[in-house]
BAKEMI-147542 format. One record per residue: y, x negated, z of N, C-alpha, C in turn; residue number from 0; residue in three letters. Coordinates in pm, 1 decimal. Layout:
REM BAKEMI-147542
+----------+----------+----------+----------+----------+----------+----------+----------+----------+-----+-----+
:     n.c2 :     n.c1 :     n.c3 :    ca.c2 :    ca.c1 :    ca.c3 :     c.c2 :     c.c1 :     c.c3 :   n : res :
+----------+----------+----------+----------+----------+----------+----------+----------+----------+-----+-----+
:        Y :        X :        Z :        Y :        X :        Z :        Y :        X :        Z : NUM : ALA :
...
+----------+----------+----------+----------+----------+----------+----------+----------+----------+-----+-----+
This chain:
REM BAKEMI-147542
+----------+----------+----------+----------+----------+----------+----------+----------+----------+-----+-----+
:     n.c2 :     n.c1 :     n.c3 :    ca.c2 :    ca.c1 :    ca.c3 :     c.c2 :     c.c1 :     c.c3 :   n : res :
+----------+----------+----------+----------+----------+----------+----------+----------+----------+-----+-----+
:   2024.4 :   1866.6 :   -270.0 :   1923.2 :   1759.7 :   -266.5 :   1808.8 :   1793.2 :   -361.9 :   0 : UNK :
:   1771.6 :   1677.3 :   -425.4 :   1652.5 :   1726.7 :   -560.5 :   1520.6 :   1728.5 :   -441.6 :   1 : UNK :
:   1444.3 :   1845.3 :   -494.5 :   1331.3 :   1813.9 :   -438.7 :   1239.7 :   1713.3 :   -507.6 :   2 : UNK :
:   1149.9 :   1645.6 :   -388.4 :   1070.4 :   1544.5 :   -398.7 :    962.0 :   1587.5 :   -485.3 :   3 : UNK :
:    910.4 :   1464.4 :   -575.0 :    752.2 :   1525.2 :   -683.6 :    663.6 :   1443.1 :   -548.4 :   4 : UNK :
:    580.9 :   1539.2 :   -523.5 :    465.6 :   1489.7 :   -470.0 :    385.5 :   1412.0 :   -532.6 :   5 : UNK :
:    364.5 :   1400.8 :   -702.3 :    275.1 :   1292.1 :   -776.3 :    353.7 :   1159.9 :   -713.2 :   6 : UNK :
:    488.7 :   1129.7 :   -720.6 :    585.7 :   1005.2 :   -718.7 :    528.2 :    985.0 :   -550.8 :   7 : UNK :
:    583.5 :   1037.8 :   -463.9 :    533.1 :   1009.4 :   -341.8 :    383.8 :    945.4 :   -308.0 :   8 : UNK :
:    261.5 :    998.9 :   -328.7 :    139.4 :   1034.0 :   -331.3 :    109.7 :    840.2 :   -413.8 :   9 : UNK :
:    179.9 :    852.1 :   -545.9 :    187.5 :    743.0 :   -644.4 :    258.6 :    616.7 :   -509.8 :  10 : UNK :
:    330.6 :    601.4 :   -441.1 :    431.5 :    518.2 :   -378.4 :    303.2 :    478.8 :   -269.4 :  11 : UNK :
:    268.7 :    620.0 :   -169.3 :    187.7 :    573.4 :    -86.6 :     51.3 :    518.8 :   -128.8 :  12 : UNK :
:    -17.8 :    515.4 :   -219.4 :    -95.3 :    456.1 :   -286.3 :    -63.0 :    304.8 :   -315.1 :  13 : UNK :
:     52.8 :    301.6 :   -382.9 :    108.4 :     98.9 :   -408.5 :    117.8 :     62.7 :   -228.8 :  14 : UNK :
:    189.1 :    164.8 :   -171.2 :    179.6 :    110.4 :    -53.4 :    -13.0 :     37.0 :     18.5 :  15 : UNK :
:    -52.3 :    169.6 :     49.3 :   -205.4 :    138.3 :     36.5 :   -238.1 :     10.9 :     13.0 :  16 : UNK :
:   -242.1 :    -15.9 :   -130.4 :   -293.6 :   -127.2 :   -177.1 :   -209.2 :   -278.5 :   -127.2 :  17 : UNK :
:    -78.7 :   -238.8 :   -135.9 :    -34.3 :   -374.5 :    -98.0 :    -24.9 :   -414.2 :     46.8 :  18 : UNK :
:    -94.0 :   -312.3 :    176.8 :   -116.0 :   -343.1 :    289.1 :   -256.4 :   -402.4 :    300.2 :  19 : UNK :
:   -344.0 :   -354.3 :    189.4 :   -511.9 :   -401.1 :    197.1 :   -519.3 :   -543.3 :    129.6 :  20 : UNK :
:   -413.3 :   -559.6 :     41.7 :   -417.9 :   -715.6 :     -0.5 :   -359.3 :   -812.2 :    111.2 :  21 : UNK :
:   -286.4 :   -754.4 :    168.7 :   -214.4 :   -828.8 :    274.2 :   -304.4 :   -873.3 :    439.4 :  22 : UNK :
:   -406.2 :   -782.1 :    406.8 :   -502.2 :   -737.6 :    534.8 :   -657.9 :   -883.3 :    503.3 :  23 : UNK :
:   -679.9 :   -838.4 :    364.3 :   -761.8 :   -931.8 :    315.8 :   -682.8 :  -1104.7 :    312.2 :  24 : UNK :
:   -590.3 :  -1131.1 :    291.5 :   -512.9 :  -1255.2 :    268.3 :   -518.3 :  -1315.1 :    461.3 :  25 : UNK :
:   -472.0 :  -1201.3 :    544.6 :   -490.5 :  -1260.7 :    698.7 :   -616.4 :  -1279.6 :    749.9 :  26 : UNK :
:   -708.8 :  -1164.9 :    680.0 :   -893.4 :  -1184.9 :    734.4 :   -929.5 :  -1383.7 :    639.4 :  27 : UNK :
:   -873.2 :  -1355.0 :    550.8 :   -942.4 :  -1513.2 :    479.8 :   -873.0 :  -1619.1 :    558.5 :  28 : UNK :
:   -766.9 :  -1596.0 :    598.1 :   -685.2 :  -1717.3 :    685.7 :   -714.4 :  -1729.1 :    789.5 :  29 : UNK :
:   -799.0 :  -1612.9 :    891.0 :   -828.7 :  -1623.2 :   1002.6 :   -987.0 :  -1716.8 :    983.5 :  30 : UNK :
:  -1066.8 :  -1657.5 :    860.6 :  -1243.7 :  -1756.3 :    869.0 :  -1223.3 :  -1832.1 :    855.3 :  31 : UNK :
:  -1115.2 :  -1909.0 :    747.3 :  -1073.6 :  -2068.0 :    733.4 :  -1058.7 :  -2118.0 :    896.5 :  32 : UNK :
+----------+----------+----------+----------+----------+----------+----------+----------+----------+-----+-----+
């Protein structure tokens, strides 16, 4: 098994990050509407 790069991981949970905080902001604006 290749070991894992921690930059690639670290890099993944980061897109993750962001695309849960856009998703977080998109339900907060749908909820003030």
């Amino acid at each position: 098994m290749p070991i894992r790069d921690p930059s690639k991981l670290e890099k993944n949970l980061r897109e993750a990050h962001n695309l849960i905080g856009e998703f977080l902001d998109l339900i907060g604006i749908y909820i003030w509407i």
